[in-house]
Structure formats: C-alpha cells, structure tokens
C-alpha positions as CSV (number, residue, x, y, z in Angstrom):
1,X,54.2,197.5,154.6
2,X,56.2,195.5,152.6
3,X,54.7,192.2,151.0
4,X,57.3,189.5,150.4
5,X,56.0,187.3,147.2
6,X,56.1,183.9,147.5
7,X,58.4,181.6,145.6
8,X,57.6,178.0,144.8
9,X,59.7,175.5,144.9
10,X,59.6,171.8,144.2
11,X,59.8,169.6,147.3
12,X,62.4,166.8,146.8
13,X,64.1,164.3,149.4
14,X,62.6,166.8,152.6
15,X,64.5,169.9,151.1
16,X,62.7,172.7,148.4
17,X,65.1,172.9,145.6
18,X,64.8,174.7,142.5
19,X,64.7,172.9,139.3
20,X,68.4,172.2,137.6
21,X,66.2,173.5,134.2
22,X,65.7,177.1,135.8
23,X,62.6,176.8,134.0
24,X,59.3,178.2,135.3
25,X,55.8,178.1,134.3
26,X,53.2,181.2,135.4
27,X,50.2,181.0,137.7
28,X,47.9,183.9,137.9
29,X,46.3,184.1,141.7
30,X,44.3,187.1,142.8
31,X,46.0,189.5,140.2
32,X,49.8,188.1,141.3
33,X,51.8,186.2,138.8
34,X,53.9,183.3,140.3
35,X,56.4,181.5,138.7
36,X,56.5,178.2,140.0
37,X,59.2,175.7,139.3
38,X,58.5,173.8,135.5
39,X,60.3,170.4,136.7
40,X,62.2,168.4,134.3
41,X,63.1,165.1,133.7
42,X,66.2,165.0,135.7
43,X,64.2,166.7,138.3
44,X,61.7,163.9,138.4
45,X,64.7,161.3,138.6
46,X,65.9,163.2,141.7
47,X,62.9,162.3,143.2
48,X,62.7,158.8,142.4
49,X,66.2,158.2,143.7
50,X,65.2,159.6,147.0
51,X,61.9,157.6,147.1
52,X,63.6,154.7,146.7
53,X,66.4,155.8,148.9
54,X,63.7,156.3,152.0
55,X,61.2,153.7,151.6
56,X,62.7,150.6,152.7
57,X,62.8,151.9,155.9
58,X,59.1,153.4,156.0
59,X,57.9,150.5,154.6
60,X,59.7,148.8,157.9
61,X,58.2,151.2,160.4
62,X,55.7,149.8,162.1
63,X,52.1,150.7,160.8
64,X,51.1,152.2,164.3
65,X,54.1,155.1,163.5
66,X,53.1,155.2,160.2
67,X,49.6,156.3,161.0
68,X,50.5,158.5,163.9
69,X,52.5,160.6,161.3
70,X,49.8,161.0,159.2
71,X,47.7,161.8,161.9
72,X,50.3,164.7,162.6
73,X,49.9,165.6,158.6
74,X,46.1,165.7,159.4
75,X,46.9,168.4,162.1
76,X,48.9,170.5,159.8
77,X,46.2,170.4,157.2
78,X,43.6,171.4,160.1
79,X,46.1,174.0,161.1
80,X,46.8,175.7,157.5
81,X,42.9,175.3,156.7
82,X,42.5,179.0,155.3
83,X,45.7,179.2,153.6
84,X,44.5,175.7,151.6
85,X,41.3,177.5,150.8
86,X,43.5,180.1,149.2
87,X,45.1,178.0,147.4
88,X,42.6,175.9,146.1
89,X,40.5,179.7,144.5
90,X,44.3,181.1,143.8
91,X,44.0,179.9,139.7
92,X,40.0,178.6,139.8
93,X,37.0,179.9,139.9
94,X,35.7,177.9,142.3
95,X,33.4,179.3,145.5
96,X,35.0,180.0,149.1
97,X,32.0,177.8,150.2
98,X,33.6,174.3,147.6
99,X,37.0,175.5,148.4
100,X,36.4,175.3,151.7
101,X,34.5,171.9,151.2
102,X,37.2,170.2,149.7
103,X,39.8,171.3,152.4
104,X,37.4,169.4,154.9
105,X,37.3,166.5,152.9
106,X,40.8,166.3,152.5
107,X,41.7,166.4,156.0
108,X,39.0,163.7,156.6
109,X,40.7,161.7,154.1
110,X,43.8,161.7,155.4
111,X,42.5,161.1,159.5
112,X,40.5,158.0,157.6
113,X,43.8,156.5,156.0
114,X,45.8,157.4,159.3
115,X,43.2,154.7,160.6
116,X,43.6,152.4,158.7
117,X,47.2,151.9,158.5
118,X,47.8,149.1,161.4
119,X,43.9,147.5,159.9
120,X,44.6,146.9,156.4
121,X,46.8,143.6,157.0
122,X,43.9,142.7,158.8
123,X,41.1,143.0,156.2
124,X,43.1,142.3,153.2
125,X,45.9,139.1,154.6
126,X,44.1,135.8,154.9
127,X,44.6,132.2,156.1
128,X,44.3,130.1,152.9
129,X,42.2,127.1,152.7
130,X,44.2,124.3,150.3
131,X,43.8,120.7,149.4
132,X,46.9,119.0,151.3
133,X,49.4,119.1,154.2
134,X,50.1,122.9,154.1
135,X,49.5,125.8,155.6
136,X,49.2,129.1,153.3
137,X,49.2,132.5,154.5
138,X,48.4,136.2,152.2
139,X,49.9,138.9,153.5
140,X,49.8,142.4,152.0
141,X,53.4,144.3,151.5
142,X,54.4,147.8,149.2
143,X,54.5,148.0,146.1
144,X,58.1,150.1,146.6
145,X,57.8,153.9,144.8
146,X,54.4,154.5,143.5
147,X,54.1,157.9,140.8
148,X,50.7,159.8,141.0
149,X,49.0,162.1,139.0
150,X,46.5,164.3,140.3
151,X,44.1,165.7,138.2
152,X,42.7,169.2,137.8
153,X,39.7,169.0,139.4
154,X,39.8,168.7,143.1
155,X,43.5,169.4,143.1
156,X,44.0,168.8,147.1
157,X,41.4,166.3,147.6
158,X,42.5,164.1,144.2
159,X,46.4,164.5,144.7
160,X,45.6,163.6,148.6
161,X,43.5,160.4,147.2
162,X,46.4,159.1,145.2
163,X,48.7,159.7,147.8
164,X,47.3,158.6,150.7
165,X,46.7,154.8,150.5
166,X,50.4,154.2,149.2
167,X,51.9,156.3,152.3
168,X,49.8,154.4,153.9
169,X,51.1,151.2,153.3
170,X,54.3,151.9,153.2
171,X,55.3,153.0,150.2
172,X,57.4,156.1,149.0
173,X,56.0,158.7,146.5
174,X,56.3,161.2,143.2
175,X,53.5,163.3,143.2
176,X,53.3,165.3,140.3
177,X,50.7,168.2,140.9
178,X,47.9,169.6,138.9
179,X,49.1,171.5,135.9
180,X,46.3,174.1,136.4
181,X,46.3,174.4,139.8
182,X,49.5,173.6,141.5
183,X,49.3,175.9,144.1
184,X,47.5,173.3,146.8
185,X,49.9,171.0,146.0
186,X,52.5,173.4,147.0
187,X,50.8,174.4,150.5
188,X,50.8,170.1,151.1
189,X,54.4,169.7,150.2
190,X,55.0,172.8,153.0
191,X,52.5,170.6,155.7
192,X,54.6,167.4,154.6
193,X,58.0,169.6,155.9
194,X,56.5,170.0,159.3
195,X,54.6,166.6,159.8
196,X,57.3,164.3,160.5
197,X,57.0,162.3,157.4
198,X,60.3,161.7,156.3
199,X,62.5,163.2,153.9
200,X,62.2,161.7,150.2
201,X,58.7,159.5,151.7
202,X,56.5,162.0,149.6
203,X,58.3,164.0,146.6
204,X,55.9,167.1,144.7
205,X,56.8,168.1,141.7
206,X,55.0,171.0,139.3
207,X,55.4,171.5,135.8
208,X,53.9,170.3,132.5
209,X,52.5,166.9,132.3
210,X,52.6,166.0,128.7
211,X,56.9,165.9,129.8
212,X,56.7,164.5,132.9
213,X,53.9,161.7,132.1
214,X,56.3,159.9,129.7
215,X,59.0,160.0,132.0
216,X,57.0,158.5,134.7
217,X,55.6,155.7,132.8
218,X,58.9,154.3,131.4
219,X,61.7,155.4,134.7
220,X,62.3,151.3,136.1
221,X,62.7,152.3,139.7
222,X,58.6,153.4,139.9
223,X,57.2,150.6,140.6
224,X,53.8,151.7,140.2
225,X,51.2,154.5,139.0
226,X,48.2,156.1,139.9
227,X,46.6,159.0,137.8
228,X,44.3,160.6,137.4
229,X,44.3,161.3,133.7
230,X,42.3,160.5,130.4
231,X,43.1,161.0,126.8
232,X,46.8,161.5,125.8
233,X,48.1,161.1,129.1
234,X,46.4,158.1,130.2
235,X,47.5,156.8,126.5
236,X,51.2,157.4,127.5
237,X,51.2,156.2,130.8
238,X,49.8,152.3,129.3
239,X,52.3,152.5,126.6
240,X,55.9,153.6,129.0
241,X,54.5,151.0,131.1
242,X,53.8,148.0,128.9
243,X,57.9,148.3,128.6
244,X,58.8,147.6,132.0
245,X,55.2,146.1,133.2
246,X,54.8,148.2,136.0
247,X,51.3,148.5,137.7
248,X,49.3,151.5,135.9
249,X,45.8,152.8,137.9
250,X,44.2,155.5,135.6
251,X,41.1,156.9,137.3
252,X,38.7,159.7,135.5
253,X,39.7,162.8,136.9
254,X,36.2,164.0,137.4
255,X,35.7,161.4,139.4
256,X,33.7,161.9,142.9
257,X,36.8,161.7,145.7
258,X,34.3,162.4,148.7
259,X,32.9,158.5,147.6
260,X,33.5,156.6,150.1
261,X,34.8,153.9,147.8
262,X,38.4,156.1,148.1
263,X,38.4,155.5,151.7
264,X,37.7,151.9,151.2
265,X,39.7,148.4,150.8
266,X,40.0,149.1,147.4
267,X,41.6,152.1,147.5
268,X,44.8,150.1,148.3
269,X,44.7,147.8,144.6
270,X,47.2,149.9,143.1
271,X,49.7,150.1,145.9
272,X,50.2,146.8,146.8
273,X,51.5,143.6,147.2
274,X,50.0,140.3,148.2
275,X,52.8,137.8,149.2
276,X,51.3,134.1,149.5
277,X,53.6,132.0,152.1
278,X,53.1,128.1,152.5
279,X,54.3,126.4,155.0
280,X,54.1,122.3,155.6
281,X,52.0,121.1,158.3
282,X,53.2,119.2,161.4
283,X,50.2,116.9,161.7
C-alpha cells in the first residue's frame, strides 16, 4: 500500500500556503525526513496583515461565541489526541507516557480559557472609587495582534499557553512555532481549520527564529508579544520593541505550563487593555 508523505505548510489567513521564499527546513520523525516550510519575513507580514484584517471583528463577537469556539478547538484537540502524541515524539525523545501528558494538559488548557472568556471582564473591570463628583469605570479590551513565541520545550502545551489568553480576549495572532519541534504546531494549525475560529484569528508560522524574532519585534502592526525565549532572542525582542514601544512578555521557556498560574488572571497581562471611563455624577 501506498504511503502518501505529508507536506507542511504554513497556515496563514484560514488557507495553507507555501512560503513565497520556497525555502524549507528538515525535520527528522521516526526515520522520515520532512521538509517543512522555512517562513520568511514577507511570509510573517502576510500574517500580520490578515490578523489585523480579522480581529476587529473577533474582538467584537461576543465573549459567549468566542468561548464556544474554543470549546469546539477543545474537541478537535480531544479528537486528534493520538495524532498530537505523534507529533509531540516525531523530533524528541520524549516518552509516549509525557507526550501523552502534555496532549491532556493542553486540551485542559484550552477548555479552561474557553471558560473564562465571558468571566474575565468580570474579574479584571472595576467600579472605581475617586474623590469627587464622578463616576469611573475599568474595563478590559485587546491589545489588537499579539506575536508569540513558543518555546522548545512543551511545544503544544507552551505555544497553546501563549496563544490562548489573547484568543481569548479577543485578539488576533502570529504564532511562530518551535524551531525544534514544529510538527505539533502543525497538527494545531490543521485543528484551527476545522474549529470554526476564523480565517487570519490564529496565523502559524515555522522556520528559524533568529530571522523571524527580529521581524516580530520591530513590524508596527503587532501590537504585542509573548515568548517564550531567553538569551539572544529575548535580547532582540526588548531591543525591535523599544522602537515602537510595543508590549514584550518574555517567559523562561522551561517554565512549568501545567501551573495553574497560566490558567489564572494573570495570564491575561500581556494581552490586554484596561480602558478607564469617567463619567460626571447626577447627584
């Protein structure tokens, strides 16, 4: 029987186009060499133009929609579970028994964020207490198109971290995937197709970070980052950014996802907004 080898593509605006460079970059899983798309810089601002093209109106769906879609991306997590396992010991050496670990964590983490979509203007919006005839009023809005990172270590659960909290909220994203293991990414990009998130909400890109990093930090229309990334990388993403002061969240990438501080209140600092409104009182 024929076996048809997979080809990866990068996952831009809904669609799976191949990168204008033609370049690729080599991943060796179970003894087959894939060449995955090595994404370049005009590929990345292909994706920021269709995040910033589709967020204003995710951002305006209501956050009851917004978590029953990534409820649905939950599903198709739940539904691809083995082929994410696959994935996740396709370029590591990692057990079946953490691969499969991580994939359960993962799915959790995106069932917890679909929660808390219509609960975060709750918990994080106040009523303002002020010394005069006002009333003042904190309400928490998108940041607009957030960049992520996602390291090498947990490369589904860590890219899903990132990525979670801003779809959450509303915001549109540029995920660029592990540069080890890229393969998970790839699956997530193939749920995304099939979830009902819409086209150009959540863009994955693979290729090699020391290009792409640079890029991110300094394109005007991402409005903020988080990464996980240290040394060089962090470095580049504080300096690109200084220029146009966007926000910049650099997290260790051996940090502990399964914390529950990532499915927390604070998981939302990088990706958004507080908008203070005062208003005169009547009495």
């Amino acid at each position: 029987m024929a076996t048809v080898t997979k080809t990866w593509k990068l996952f831009i605006g809904g669609a799976f186009p191949r990168t204008e460079s033609g370049r690729t970059i080599k991943a060796v899983a179970g003894g087959t060499v894939h060449h995955l798309c090595k994404a370049s810089r005009k590929d990345l601002r292909d994706a920021v133009e269709s995040a910033r093209a589709a967020q204003p109106k995710w951002a305006a769906s209501t956050a009851y929609l917004r978590g029953q879609i990534l409820y649905r991306l939950a599903e198709m997590l739940e539904a691809r579970r083995s082929e994410f396992i696959d994935a996740i010991r396709a370029t590591s050496r990692v057990t079946p028994r953490k691969a499969k670990a991580e994939v359960e964590a993962s799915i959790e983490h995106v069932v917890s964020f679909a929660g808390w979509t219509d609960k975060i203007a709750i918990v994080l919006g106040s009523q303002n207490p002020v010394a005069g005839p006002f009333y003042t009023f904190t309400g928490i809005e998108a940041t607009g198109v957030v960049g992520a990172l996602a390291p090498d270590e947990s490369p589904l659960l860590g890219a899903l971290a990132l990525v979670c909290p801003a779809l959450a909220v509303g915001n549109a994203v540029v995920l660029v995937a592990s540069e080890r293991h890229p393969i998970p990414a790839l699956v997530l990009s193939e749920a995304l197709a099939t979830s009902d998130v819409p086209g150009g909400v959540c863009n994955i890109l693979t290729g090699d970070h020391a290009e792409l990093v640079p890029s991110m930090a300094t394109h005007r229309d991402i409005d903020a980052i988080v990464a996980a990334a240290k040394g060089k990388h962090a470095a580049a993403l504080k300096a690109g950014a200084a220029e146009n002061m966007k926000r910049v969240t650099v997290v260790d990438p051996a940090t502990d996802f399964t914390d529950a501080r990532w499915r927390s209140p604070t998981a939302f600092r990088g990706v958004t907004e507080a908008k203070t409104i005062w208003m005169p009182s009547m009495a």
